[in-house]
LONUKE-170781 format. One record per residue (C-alpha): residue number from 1; x, y, z. Coordinates in nm, 3 decimals, m for minus. Layout:
# LONUKE-170781
SITE,NUM,X,Y,Z
...
# end
This chain:
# LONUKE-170781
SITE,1,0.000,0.000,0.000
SITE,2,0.148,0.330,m0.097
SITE,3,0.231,0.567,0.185
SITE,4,0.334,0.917,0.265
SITE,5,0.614,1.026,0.470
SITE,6,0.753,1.351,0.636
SITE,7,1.133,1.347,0.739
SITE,8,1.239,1.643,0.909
SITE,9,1.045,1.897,0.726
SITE,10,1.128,2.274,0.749
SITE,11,0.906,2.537,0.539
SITE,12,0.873,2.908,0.588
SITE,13,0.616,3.140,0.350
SITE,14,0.823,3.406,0.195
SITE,15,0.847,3.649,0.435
SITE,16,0.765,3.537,0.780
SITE,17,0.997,3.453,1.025
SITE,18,0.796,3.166,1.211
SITE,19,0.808,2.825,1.022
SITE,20,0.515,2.669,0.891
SITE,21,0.661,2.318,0.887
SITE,22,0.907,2.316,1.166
SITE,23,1.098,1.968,1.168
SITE,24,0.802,1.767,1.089
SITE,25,0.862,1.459,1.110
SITE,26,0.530,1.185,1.005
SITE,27,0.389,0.874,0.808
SITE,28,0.049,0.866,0.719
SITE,29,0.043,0.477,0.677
SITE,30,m0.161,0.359,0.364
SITE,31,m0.525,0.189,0.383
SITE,32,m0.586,0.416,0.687
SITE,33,m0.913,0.652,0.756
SITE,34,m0.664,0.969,0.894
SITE,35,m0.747,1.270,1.127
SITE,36,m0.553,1.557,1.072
SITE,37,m0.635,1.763,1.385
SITE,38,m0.494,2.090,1.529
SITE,39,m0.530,2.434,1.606
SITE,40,m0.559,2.692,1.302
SITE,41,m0.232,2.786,1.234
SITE,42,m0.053,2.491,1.329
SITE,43,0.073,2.368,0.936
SITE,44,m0.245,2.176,0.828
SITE,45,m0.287,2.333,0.493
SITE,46,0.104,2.332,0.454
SITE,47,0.126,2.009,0.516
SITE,48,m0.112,1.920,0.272
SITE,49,0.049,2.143,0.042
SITE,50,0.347,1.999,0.027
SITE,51,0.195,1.599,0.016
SITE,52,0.140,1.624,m0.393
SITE,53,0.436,1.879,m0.461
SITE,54,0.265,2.210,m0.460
SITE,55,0.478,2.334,m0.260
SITE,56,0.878,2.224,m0.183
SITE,57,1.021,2.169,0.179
SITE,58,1.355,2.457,0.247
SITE,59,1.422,2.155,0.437
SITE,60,1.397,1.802,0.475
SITE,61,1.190,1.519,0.275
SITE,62,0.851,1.424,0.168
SITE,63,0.846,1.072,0.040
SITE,64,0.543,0.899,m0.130
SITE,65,0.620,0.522,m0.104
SITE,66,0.919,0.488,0.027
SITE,67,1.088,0.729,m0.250
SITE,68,1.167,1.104,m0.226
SITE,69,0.954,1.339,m0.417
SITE,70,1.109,1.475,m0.777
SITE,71,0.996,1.832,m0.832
SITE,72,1.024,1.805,m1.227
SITE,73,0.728,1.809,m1.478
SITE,74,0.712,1.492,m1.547
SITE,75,0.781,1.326,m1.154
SITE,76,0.471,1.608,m1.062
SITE,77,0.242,1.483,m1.280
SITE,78,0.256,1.110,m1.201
SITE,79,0.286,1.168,m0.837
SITE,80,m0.039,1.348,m0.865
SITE,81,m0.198,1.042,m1.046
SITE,82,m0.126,0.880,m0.660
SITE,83,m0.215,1.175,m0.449
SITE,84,m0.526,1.398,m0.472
SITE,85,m0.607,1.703,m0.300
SITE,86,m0.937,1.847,m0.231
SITE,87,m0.948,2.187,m0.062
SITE,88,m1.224,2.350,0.137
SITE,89,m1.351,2.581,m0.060
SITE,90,m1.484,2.393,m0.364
SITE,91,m1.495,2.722,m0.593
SITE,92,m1.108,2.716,m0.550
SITE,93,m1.131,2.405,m0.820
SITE,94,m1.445,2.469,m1.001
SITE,95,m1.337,2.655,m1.323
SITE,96,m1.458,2.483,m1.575
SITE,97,m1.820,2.593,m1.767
SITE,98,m2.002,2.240,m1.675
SITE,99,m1.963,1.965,m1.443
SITE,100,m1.855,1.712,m1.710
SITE,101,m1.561,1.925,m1.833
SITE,102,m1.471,2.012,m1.482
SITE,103,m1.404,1.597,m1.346
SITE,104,m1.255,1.563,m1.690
SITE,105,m0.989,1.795,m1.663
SITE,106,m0.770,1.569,m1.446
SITE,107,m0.803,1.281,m1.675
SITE,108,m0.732,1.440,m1.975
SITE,109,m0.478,1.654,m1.844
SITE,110,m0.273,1.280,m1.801
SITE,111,m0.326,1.202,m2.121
SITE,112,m0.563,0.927,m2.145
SITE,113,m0.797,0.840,m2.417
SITE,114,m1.174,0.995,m2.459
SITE,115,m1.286,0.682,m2.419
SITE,116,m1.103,0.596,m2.096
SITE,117,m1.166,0.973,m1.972
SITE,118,m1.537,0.909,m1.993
SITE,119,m1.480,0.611,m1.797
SITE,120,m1.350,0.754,m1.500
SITE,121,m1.563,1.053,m1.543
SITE,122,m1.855,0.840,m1.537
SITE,123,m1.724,0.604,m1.239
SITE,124,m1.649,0.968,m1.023
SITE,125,m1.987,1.116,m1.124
SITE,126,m2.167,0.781,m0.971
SITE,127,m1.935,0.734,m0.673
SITE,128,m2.000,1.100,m0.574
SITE,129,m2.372,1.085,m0.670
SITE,130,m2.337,1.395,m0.892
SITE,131,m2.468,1.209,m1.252
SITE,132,m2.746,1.398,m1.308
SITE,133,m2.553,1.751,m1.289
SITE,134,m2.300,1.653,m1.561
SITE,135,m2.433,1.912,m1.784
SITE,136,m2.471,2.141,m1.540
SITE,137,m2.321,2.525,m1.490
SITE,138,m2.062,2.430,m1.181
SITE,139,m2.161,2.794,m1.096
SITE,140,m2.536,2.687,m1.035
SITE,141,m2.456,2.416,m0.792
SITE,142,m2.499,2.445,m0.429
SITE,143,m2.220,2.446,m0.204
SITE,144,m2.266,2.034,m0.102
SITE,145,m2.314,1.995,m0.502
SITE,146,m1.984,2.171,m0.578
SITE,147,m1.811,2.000,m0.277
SITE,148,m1.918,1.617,m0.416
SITE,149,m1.811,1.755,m0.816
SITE,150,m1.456,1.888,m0.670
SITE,151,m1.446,1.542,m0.494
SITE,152,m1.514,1.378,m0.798
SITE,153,m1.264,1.548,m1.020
SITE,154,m1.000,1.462,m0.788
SITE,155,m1.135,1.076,m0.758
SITE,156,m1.118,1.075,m1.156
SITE,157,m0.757,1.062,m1.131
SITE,158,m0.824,0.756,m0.934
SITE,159,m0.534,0.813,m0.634
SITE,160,m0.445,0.581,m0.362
SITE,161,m0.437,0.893,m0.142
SITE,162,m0.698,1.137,m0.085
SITE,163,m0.609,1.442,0.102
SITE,164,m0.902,1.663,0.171
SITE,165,m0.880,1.993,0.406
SITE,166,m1.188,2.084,0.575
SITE,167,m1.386,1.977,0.274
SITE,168,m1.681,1.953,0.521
SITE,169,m1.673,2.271,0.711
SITE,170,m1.943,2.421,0.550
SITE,171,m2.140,2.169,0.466
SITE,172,m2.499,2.124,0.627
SITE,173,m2.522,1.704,0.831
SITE,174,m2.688,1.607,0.516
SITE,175,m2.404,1.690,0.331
SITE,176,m2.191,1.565,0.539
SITE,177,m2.309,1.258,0.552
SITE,178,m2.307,1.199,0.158
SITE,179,m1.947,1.297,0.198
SITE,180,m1.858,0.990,0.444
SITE,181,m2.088,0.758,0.285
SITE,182,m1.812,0.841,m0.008
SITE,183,m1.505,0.794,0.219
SITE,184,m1.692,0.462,0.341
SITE,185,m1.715,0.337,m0.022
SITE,186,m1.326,0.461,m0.114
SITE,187,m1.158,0.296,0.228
SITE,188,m1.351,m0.004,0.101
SITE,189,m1.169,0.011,m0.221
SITE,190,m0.833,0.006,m0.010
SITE,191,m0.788,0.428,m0.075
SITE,192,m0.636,0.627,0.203
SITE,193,m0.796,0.908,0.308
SITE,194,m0.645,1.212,0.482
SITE,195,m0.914,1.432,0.644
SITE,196,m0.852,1.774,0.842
SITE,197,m1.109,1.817,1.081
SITE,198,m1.179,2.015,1.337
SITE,199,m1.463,1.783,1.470
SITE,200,m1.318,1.554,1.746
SITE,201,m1.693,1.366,1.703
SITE,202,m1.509,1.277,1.367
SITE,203,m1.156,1.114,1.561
SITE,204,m1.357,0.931,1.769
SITE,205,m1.607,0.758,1.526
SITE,206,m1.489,0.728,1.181
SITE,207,m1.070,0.765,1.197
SITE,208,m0.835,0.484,1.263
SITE,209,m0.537,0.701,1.272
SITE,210,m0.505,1.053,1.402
SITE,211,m0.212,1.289,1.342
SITE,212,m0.237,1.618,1.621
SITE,213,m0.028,1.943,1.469
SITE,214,0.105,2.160,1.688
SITE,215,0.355,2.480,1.587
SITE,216,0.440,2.318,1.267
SITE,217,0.513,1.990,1.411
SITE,218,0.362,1.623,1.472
SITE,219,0.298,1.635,1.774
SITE,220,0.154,1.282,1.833
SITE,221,0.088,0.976,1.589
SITE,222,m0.154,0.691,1.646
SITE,223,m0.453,0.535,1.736
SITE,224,m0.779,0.720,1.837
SITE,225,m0.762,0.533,2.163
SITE,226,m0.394,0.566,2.197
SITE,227,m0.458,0.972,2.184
SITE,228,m0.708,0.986,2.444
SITE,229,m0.496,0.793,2.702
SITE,230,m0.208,1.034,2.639
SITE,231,m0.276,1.262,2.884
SITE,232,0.040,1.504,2.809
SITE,233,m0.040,1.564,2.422
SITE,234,m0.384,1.641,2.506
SITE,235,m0.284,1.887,2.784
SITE,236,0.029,1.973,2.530
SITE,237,m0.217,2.055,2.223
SITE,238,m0.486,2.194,2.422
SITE,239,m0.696,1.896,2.327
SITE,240,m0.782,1.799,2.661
SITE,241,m1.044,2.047,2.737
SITE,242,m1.224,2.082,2.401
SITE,243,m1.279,1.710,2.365
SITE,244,m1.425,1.648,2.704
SITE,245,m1.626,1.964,2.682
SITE,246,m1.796,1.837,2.398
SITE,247,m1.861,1.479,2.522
# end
């Protein structure tokens, strides 16, 4: 199963004098439901940002399967055949002028033929229950409509890894739950998802691995159960009190 890896990772935005990524060091093992919790601020979204090459450590090493990243072209564009990336705000990968042009811009961007584009654009349109918008306006959808088509342009790639950064956050419990039902069907498939959450309802029910950030940093690794034993990250990360406050 592929995997991802973070080896003493250093990044800093252009600018700032605090590090994003501050000796991260993490594996996000493969075939895994993943939590990515942690204050706002604490490298989430850089993290992510640097899992399909989007963005290049000052520092250290990101590995996808046991093998450094290659920030050429050609390395780029297969490692994002592996690794797909959904951000929160769908609109942020909407651009196209319908839905069915929009999930087949990945697959035709790698070079495949129509007939195997409309393949995977079909098999993303059903998985993410969006078939009947396919020739729809992406800028007529609602915002759990454009979350599911951004999800499915990403799954038309068909990755191992999904990495998807508060995808839900503005989503309404039914959409939320059409979202899951999706993860449900992917981890079935043997897919590893990567979620950012801020919802610790979310660690404790659907994750089997849970990464905390804290100050750029991995601050603990593991097991849902494992994490709320360890009394010191929680109290570390500030954890402690928001998850028993909302039990």
């Amino acid at each position: 199963m592929s995997w991802l890896e973070f080896a003493d990772v250093y990044y800093r935005y252009p600018g700032q004098e605090r590090y994003a990524l501050d000796g991260l060091t993490v594996t996000f093992p493969g075939g895994e439901n993943i939590a990515l919790i942690g204050r706002n601020g604490a490298g989430k979204s850089t993290l992510f940002l640097h899992c399909n090459g989007l963005y290049r450590p000052d520092a250290g090493e990101v590995r996808f399967a046991g093998r450094p990243l290659v920030y050429d072209r050609k390395s780029l564009k297969a490692l994002r055949q592996h690794v797909g990336v959904v951000f929160q705000n769908a609109d942020e990968q909407l651009f196209s002028a319908s839905v069915a042009q929009d999930i087949s811009f990945g697959p035709f961007n790698l070079g495949l033929t129509e007939p195997e584009v409309r393949r995977r654009v079909r098999m993303a349109a059903e998985l993410c229950e969006v078939v009947d918008m396919l020739e729809r306006p992406t800028h007529a959808l609602s915002g759990g409509e454009k979350a599911r088509v951004a999800l499915a342009g990403v799954l038309a790639m068909d990755p191992d890894i999904l990495i998807s950064d508060e995808l839900m956050a503005n989503l309404d419990p039914w959409g939320r739950r059409r979202i899951f039902d999706i993860f449900k069907r992917l981890h079935q498939r043997g897919k590893t998802i990567v979620l950012a959450t801020h919802d610790l309802n979310v660690v404790r029910r659907w994750a089997t691995y849970v990464v905390v950030m804290a100050g750029g940093r991995a601050a603990f690794a593991g097991s849902p159960d494992d994490l709320l034993a360890n009394q010191a990250v929680l109290a570390e990360t500030g954890l402690a009190q928001v998850w028993f406050d909302e039990i």
